[in-house]
NUVOTOR-278284 format. One line per 3 residues: number of its first residue (from 1); their letters; for each residue x, y, z of C-alpha. Coordinates in steps of 0.1 Angstrom, whole numbers. Layout:
<sites>
NUM) A) X/Y/Z; ...
</sites>
This chain:
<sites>
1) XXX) 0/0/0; 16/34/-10; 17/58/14
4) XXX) -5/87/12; -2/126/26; -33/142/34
7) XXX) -34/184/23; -61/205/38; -70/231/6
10) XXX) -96/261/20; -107/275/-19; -129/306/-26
13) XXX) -157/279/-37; -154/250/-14; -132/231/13
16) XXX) -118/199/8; -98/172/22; -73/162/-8
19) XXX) -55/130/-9; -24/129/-26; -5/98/-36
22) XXX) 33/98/-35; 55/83/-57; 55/46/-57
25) XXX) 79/27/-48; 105/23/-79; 87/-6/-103
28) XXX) 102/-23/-127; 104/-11/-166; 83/-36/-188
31) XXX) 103/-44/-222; 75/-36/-245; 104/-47/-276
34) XXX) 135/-63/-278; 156/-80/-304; 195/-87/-305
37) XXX) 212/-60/-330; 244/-73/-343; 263/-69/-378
40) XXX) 249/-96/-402; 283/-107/-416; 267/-133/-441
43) XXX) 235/-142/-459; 227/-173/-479; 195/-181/-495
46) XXX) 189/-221/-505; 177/-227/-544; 142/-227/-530
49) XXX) 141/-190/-524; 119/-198/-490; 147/-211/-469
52) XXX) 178/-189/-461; 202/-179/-430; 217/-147/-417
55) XXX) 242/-146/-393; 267/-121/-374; 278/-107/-340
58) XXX) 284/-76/-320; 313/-79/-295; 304/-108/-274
61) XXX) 267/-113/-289; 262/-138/-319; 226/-142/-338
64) XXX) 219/-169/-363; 184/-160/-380; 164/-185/-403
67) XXX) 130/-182/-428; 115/-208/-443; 89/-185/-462
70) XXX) 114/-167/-487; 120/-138/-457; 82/-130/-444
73) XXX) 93/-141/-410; 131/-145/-400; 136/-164/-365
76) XXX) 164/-163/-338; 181/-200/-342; 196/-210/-305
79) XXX) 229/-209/-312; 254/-225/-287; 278/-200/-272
82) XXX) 261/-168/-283; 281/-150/-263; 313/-162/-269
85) XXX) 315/-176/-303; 313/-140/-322; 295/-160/-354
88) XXX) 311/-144/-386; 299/-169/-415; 271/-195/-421
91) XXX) 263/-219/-446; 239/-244/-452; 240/-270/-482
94) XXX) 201/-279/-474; 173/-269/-449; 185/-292/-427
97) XXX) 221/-292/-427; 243/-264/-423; 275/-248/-403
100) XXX) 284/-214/-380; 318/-201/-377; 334/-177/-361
103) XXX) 362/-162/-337; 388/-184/-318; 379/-214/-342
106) XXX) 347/-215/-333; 330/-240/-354; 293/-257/-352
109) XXX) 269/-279/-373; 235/-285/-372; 214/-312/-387
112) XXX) 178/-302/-376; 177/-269/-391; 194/-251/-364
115) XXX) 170/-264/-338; 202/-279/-322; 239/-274/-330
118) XXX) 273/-302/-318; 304/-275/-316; 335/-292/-334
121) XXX) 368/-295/-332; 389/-267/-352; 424/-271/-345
124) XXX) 430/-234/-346; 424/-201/-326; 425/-178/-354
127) XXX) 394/-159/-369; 370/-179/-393; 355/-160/-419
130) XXX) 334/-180/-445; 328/-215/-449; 317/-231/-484
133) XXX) 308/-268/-491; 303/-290/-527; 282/-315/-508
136) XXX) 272/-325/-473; 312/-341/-466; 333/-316/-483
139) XXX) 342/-282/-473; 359/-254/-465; 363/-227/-441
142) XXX) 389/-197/-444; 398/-165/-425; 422/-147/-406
145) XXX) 426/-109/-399; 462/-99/-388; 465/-130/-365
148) XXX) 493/-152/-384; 515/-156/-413; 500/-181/-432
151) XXX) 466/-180/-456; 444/-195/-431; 423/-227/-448
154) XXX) 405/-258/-434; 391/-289/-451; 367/-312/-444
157) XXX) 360/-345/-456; 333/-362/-434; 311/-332/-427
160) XXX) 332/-317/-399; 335/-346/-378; 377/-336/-386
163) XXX) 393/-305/-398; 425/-307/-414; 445/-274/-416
166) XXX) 456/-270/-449; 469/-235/-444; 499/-224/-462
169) XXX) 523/-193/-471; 542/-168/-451; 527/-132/-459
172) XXX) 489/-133/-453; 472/-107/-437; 432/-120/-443
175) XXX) 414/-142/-467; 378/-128/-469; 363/-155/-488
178) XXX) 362/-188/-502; 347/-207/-529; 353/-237/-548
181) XXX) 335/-251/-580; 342/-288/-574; 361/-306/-545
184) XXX) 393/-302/-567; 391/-264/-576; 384/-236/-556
187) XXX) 396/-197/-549; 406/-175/-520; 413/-138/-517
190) XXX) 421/-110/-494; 451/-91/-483; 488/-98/-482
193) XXX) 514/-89/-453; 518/-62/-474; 481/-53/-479
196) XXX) 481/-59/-516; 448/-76/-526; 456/-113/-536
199) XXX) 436/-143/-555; 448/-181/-550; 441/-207/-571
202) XXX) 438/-248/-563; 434/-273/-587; 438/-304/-562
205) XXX) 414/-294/-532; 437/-270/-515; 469/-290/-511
208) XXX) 483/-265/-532; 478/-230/-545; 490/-206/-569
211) XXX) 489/-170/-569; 465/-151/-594; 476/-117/-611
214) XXX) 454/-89/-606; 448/-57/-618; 467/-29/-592
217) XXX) 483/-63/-571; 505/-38/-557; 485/-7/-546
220) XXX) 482/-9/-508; 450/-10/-495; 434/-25/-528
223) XXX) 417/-57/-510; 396/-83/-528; 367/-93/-506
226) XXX) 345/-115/-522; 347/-141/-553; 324/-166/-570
229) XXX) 324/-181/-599; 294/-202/-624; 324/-223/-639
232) XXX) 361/-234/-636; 367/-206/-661; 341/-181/-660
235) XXX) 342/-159/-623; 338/-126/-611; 358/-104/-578
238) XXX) 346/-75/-559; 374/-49/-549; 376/-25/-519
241) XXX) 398/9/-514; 400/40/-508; 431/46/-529
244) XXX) 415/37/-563; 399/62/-591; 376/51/-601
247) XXX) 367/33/-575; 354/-4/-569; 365/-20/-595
250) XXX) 347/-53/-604; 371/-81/-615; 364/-108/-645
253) XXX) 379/-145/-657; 369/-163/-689; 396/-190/-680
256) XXX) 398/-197/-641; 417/-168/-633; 445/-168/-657
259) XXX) 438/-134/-666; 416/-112/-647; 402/-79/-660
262) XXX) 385/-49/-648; 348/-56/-663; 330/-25/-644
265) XXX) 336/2/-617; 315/6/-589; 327/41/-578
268) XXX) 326/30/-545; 351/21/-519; 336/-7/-502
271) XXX) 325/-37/-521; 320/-67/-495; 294/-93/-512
274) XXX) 290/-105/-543; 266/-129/-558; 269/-148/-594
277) XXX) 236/-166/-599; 244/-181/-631; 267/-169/-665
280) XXX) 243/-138/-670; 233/-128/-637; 255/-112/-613
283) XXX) 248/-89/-578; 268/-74/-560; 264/-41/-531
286) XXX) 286/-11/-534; 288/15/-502; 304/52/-497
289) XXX) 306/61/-459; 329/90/-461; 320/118/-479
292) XXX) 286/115/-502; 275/86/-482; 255/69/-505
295) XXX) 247/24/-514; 237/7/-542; 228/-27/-556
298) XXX) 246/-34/-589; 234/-60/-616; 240/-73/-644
301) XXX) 217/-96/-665; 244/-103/-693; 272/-115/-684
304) XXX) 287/-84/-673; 286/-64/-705; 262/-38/-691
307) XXX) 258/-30/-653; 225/-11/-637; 226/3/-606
310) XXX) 197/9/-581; 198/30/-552; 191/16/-516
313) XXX) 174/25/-488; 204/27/-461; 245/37/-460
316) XXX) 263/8/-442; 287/-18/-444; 270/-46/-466
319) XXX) 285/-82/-460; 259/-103/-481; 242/-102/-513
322) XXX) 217/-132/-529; 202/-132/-559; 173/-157/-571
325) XXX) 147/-145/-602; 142/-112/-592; 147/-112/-563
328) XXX) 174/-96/-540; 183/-101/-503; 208/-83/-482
331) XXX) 224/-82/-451; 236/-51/-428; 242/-42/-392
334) XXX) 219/-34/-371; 203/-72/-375; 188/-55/-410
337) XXX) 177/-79/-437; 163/-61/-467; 150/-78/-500
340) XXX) 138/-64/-532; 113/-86/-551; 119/-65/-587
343) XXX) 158/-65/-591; 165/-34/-565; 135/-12/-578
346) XXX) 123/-11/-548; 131/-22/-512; 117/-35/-476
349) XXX) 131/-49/-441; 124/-83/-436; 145/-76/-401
352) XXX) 159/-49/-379; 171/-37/-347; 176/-5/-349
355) XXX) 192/20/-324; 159/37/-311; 171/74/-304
358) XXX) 142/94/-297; 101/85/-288; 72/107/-284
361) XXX) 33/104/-280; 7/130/-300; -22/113/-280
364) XXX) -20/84/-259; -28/59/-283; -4/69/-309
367) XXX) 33/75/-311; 66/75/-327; 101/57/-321
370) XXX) 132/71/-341; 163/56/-351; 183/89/-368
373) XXX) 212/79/-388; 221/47/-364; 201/29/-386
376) XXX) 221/42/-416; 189/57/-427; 172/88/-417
379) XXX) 138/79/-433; 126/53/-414; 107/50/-379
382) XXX) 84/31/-356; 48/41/-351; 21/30/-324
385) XXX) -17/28/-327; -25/12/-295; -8/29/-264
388) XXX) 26/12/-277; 16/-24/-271; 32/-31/-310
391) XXX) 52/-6/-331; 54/-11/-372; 72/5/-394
394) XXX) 51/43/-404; 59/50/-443; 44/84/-444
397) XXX) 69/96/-410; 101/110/-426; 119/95/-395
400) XXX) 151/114/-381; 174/114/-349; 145/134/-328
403) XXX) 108/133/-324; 85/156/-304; 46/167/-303
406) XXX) 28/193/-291; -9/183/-285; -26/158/-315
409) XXX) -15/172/-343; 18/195/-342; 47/174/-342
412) XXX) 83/174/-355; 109/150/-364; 151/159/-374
415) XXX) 169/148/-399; 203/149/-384; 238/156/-395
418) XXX) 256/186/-413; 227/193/-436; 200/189/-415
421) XXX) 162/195/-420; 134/198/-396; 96/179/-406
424) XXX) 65/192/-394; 32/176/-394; 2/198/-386
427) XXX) -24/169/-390; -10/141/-370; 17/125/-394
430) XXX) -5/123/-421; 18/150/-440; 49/164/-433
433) XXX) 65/190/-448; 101/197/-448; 130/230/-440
436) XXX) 168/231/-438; 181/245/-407; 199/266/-423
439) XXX) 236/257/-412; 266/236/-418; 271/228/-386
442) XXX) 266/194/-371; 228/194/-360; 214/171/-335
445) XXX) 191/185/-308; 157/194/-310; 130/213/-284
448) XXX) 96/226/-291; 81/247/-268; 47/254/-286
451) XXX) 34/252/-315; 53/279/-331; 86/277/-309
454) XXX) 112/259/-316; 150/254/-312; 175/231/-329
457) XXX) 209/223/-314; 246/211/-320; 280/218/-329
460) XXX) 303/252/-321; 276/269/-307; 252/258/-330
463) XXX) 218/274/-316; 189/284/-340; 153/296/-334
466) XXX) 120/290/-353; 88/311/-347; 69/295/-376
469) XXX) 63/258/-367; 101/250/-379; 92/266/-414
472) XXX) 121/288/-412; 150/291/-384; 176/315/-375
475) XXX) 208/318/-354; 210/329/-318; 243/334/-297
478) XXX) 242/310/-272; 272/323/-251; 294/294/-260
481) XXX) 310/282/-290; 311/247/-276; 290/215/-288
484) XXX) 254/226/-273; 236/192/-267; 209/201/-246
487) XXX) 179/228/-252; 147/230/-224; 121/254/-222
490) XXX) 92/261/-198; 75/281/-221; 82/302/-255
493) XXX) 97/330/-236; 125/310/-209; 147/285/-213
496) XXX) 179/271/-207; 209/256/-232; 239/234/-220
499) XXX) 272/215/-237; 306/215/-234; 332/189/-249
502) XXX) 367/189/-245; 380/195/-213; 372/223/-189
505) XXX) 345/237/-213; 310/227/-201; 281/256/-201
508) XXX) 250/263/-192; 229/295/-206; 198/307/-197
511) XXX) 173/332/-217; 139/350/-205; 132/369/-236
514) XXX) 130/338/-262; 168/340/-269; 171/369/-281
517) XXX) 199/372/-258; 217/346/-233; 231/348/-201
520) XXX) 257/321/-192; 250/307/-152; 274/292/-133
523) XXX) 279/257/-117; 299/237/-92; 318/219/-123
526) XXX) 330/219/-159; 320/186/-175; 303/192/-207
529) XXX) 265/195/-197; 244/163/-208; 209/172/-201
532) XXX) 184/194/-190; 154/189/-176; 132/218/-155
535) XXX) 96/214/-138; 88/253/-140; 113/282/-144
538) XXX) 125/278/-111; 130/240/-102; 155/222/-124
541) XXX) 186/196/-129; 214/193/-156; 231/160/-157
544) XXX) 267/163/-169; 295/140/-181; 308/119/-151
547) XXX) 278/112/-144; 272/137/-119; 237/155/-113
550) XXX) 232/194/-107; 203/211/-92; 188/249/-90
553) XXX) 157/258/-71; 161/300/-86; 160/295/-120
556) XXX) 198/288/-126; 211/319/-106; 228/291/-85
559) XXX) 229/257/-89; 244/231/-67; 259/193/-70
562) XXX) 231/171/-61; 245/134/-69; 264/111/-92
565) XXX) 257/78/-109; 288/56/-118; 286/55/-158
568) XXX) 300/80/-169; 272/91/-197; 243/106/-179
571) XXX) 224/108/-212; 186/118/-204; 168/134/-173
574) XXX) 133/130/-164; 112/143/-131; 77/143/-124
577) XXX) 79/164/-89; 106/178/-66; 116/145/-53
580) XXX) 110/122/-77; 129/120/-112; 146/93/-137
583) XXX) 177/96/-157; 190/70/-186; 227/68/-184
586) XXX) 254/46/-198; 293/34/-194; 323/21/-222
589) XXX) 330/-10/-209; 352/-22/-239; 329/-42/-254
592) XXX) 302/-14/-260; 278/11/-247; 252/-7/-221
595) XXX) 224/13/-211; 208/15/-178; 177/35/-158
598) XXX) 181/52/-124; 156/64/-104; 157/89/-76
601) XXX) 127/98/-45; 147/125/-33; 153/151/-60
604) XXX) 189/131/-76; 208/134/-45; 204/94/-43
607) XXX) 199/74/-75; 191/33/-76; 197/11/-106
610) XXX) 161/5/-117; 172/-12/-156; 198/-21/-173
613) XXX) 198/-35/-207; 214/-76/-211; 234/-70/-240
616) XXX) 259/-45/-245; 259/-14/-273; 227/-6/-258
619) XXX) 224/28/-248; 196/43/-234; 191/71/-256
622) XXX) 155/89/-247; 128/88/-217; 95/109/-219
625) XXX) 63/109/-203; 35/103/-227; 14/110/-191
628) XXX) 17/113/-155; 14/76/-150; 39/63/-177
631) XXX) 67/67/-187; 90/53/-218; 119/48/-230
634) XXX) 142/38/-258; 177/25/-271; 199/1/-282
637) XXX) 188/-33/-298; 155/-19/-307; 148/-15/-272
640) XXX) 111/2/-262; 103/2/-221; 71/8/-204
643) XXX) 73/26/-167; 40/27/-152; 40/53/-121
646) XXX) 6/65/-94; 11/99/-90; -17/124/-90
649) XXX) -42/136/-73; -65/111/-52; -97/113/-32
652) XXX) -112/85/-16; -147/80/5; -171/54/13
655) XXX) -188/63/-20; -165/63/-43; -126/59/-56
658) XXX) -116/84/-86; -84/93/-95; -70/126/-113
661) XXX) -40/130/-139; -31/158/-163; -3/163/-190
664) XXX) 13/177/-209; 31/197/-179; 28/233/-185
667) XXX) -1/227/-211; 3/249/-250; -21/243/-274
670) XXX) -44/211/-254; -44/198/-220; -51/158/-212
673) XXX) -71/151/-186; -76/108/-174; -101/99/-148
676) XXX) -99/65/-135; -132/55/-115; -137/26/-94
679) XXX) -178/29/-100; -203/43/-125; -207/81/-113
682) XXX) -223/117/-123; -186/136/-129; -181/178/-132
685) XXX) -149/184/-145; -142/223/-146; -113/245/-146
688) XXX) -108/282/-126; -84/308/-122; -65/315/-89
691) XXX) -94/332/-72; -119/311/-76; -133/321/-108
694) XXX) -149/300/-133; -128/294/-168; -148/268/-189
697) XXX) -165/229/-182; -146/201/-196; -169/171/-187
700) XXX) -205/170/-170; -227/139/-169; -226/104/-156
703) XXX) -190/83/-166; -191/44/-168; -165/31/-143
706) XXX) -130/28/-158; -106/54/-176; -116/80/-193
709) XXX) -94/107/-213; -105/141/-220; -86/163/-242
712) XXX) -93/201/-239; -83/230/-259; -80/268/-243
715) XXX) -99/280/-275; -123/258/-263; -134/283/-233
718) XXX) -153/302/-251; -141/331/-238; -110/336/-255
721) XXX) -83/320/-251; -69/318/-209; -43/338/-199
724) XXX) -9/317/-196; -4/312/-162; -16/286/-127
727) XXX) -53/275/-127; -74/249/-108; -86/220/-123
730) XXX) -116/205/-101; -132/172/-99; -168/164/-87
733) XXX) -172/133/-85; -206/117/-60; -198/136/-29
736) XXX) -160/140/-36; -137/169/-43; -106/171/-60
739) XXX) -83/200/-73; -53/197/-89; -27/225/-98
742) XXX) -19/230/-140; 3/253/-155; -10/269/-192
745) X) 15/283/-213
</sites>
């Protein structure tokens, strides 16, 4: 039973007894979603086009994922040692009967489909890469990065049951991939000691191999990352480097390698997969990252003589490419499997994890989850119909780093990076319309204050202000030319700005006038100022890097050290009352970001682990309240959490049980008002100013028992829109009486 404080309130119009619950004691966060995200680092798809396996890792976590209905559905395979195998390669020679490899030698079979897997015996440590078999008996696996002399190679002739290390050489830096044609003849290719790209031959099952010439052999940093061929004679290579113009070259045999040729050029630098489907049809995936960051699928349907190229719907590393008919499969980080069922014209995820960065509710049945750029694509997002029970994919939402709404219909989502562009939806993201930021500068904060007010955020003192909805923004001097990562206002008039980087150089800034100009406050510290998070213009905290906590209780004129977390990240704050407040933070511990939840009862000066993600790079990116009893939260590994909190207003008697919340806290352009009530009732919902005076009704009539959710509009009043400022909100309910204090902007 929660405790409960009773307040005695003496009002112009009545005088009640008001019962008001305090926090909760700290519950825990509900995963509402969840998947593994990991870098796919190979994709095979059986004849059949239904059956096919993705597979990859992510520091210590490994995934193996399996359809049997050409991609509609992809399932988690229990792998053995997921978190210490670090699964780089899989291959399957029937639905039944396949292999995982990986780190350490790390080397398992499965007859069942992947429903169970025996480990086996490698004989080596070193790094395995890609494994390819002629039947269910004979195979090979390769790999190596930097961890030995020798070409790394092992053969199999009874399914695994013994490896025989067949590696060979003195000056091997990697071999990326493997393939033979028959058990006699076969290819490998990667880097040399000398980081020259390098083809081998065999012509008697690997016990001995010759060296291939290449076009640019001995241009460092040209490495040859995948091979396949339809023939002994007739094959094709995919090339990656930085130090080649043009760029991505594609390599091509009519006799087994004797003589290689440039047959295209992808003009990009990294070209990890290719895929020859027969002596016609050829795929492969080309990727910029630096620079014009751009991806494309690139195919040829004769031979090689002419090469189309389609663009994708992401920027990332791309490990795996099939091709059957027409269609195309894909695999990326970020568990992403994309196919295209009309030869790259058009794509869709068959899987994902993305990095969630932002979240953010228009009403409480509908809402948005972001995943910016972490995703490798800025135009794609999670949306909710139904209180965020189940998120899907929104293809109207232009998606972005950042997400935020301002009663049903106003809301706003940022496109990130040094170009970036604010979208605004007037109608509840059923259009969105788009405007540059107007700078250079990295961009990656956002804050709406209204309707109309808006700030955007990032790099050397990047501030600018919009007074249109985000149609049009416009530079204000923050006080600081250092990164500013956090903006938070209580209104369209005050606010405060924070940052830092570098040492010594953290800041916070504090406007009254909109911020037109900015006065820089002081603090106990210097860290570079994570967050900001204020419950009016006096009361607020900044979280800071060290994972320390600040407080003011004047605005900012002074604030003082209030507490400290041990990750180092404090990333998000997030209060609901003086004492009682969240914050998402997150620690480096060598093997990736893992995010965790603290909570605090007594305004951050103590804060207790309440969540922490199981796998690592998960960071908890945002928290937000879609209401005053819940709370959310996103992250890493597609991560979406559920807080439910009782806070509010309560009033019990012997005749009947109702209890009060509002938000958004202050209220703009709507205020929310829930009612939960233990029995059917006749309810008077009304709002009044300070003294007593009546504003408008909200509700009046008999309610059901249950929840009900009003949402109420100041141009409703009919009077004019109410003056910003404090107003009594008052519940009749049977012969009860509740008031509860709301803030309109």
């Amino acid at each position: 039973m929660e405790k409960m404080k009773i307040v005695l309130c003496k009002l112009l119009f009545c005088t009640v007894i008001i019962i008001v619950a305090l926090p909760a004691k700290a519950q825990l966060w509900q995963v509402v979603q969840q998947k593994p995200a990991v870098t796919l680092f190979d994709l095979q798809v059986l004849p059949d086009g239904l059956h096919a396996y993705a597979a990859g890792n992510q520091g210590n976590l490994s995934v193996v994922y399996a359809t049997d209905d050409g991609g509609n559905e992809w399932q988690g395979l229990p792998v053995p040692f997921t978190t210490t195998a670090r699964i780089n390669a899989v291959h399957f020679v029937n639905k039944d009967t396949g292999w995982v490899a990986g780190y350490d030698g790390f080397i398992a079979r499965t007859s069942d489909g992947g429903q169970s897997w025996m480990q086996q015996t490698s004989g080596t440590n070193r790094k395995l890469y890609r494994i390819h078999f002629v039947s269910d008996t004979e195979g090979w696996i390769t790999g190596g990065w930097n961890d030995g002399t020798s070409y790394l190679l092992l053969h199999t002739t009874d399914g695994g049951q013994n490896w025989q290390n067949m590696s060979f050489g003195s000056d091997a830096y990697s071999t990326e991939d493997v393939f033979f044609i028959n058990q006699n003849t076969g290819w490998i290719c990667g880097l040399d000691n000398q980081l020259y790209g390098h083809i081998h031959r065999t012509d008697d099952g690997g016990q001995t191999w010759v060296r291939q010439s290449i076009p640019n052999q001995t241009v460092t940093g040209v490495k040859v990352t995948a091979i396949d061929f339809v023939s002994p004679d007739k094959g094709w290579a995919a090339v990656s480097s930085l130090y080649l113009n043009p760029a991505g070259p594609v390599l091509y045999t009519e006799d087994g390698g004797q003589n290689w040729t440039v047959q295209t050029n992808t003009g990009m630098a990294y070209n990890d997969c290719i895929d020859v489907r027969d002596s016609l049809h050829v795929a492969l995936v080309g990727v910029n990252i630096l620079g014009n960051a751009s991806q494309q699928l690139f195919m040829t349907a004769d031979g090689g003589q002419s090469w189309n190229a389609s663009a994708m719907p992401v920027t990332s590393y791309t490990y795996g490419v099939q091709y059957i008919g027409t269609k195309v499969w894909a695999c990326l980080n970020y568990s992403q499997i994309l196919m295209s069922g009309n030869s790259g014209a058009n794509w869709s995820w068959q899987h994902y994890a993305p990095f969630l960065k932002d979240i953010a509710f228009s009403t409480p049945s509908v809402g948005w989850a972001v995943a910016g750029s972490n995703v490798q694509t800025d135009h794609w997002c999670y949306k909710s119909t139904d209180g965020g029970n189940s998120w899907d994919s929104d293809p109207l939402a232009p998606g972005g780093a950042k997400v935020t709404f301002i009663g049903h219909n106003d809301g706003w989502m940022l496109y990130e990076g040094n170009a970036a562009k604010v979208f605004h939806t007037p109608d509840g993201g059923l259009n969105w319309s788009q405007a540059g930021v107007g700078t250079s500068n990295w961009t990656g904060g956002m804050f709406f204050a209204g309707a109309d007010s808006g700030w955007v955020c990032g790099s050397n003192g990047n501030l600018r202000v919009s007074a249109n909805a985000g149609a049009s923004w416009a530079p204000q001097a923050v006080g600081s030319s250092n990164y500013v990562e956090a903006v938070f206002f209580v209104n369209s008039l005050e606010g405060w700005a924070g940052g830092g980087y570098g040492g010594g150089s953290g800041f916070i800034s504090h406007t009254d006038n909109g911020g037109a100009s900015w006065s820089l406050q002081t603090y106990p510290g210097s860290e570079h100022i994570m967050a900001l998070f204020f419950l009016n213009n006096q009361q607020g905290w900044a979280s800071a890097a060290g994972g320390k906590v600040y407080r003011t209780t004047n605005g900012g004129q002074s604030w003082t050290f209030a507490g400290q977390v041990s990750d180092f990240f404090a990333e998000e704050l997030l209060f609901i009352d003086a004492h009682a407040g969240w914050m998402a933070a997150n620690t480096d511990n060598n093997n990736g970001f893992k995010g965790k939840i603290y909570h605090t009862t007594d305004g951050g000066v103590n804060w207790t682990l309440e969540y922490s993600n199981p796998w690592n790079n998960s960071t908890i990116k945002a928290l937000t309240r879609q209401s005053d009893n819940t709370l959310w939260a996103c992250g890493g590994h597609a991560t979406i959490l559920k807080y439910q909190i009782t806070t509010g207003s309560e009033v019990h008697d012997n005749q009947s049980a109702v209890s009060l919340y509002t938000w958004p806290a202050p209220a703009s352009d709507i205020l929310n008002v829930t009612l939960n009530l233990v029995k059917a009732d006749k309810v008077d919902l009304s709002l009044y100013d300070l003294r007593g005076s009546f504003v408008t009704t909200i509700h009046h009539g008999n309610l059901p028992p249950g929840t009900h959710t009003f949402h109420w509009e100041p141009s409703m009043s009919g009077h004019g829109k109410p003056a910003p400022g404090l107003y009594l909100l008052r519940l009749v309910s049977g012969t009860s009486v509740t008031t509860a204090k709301i803030m309109l902007q």
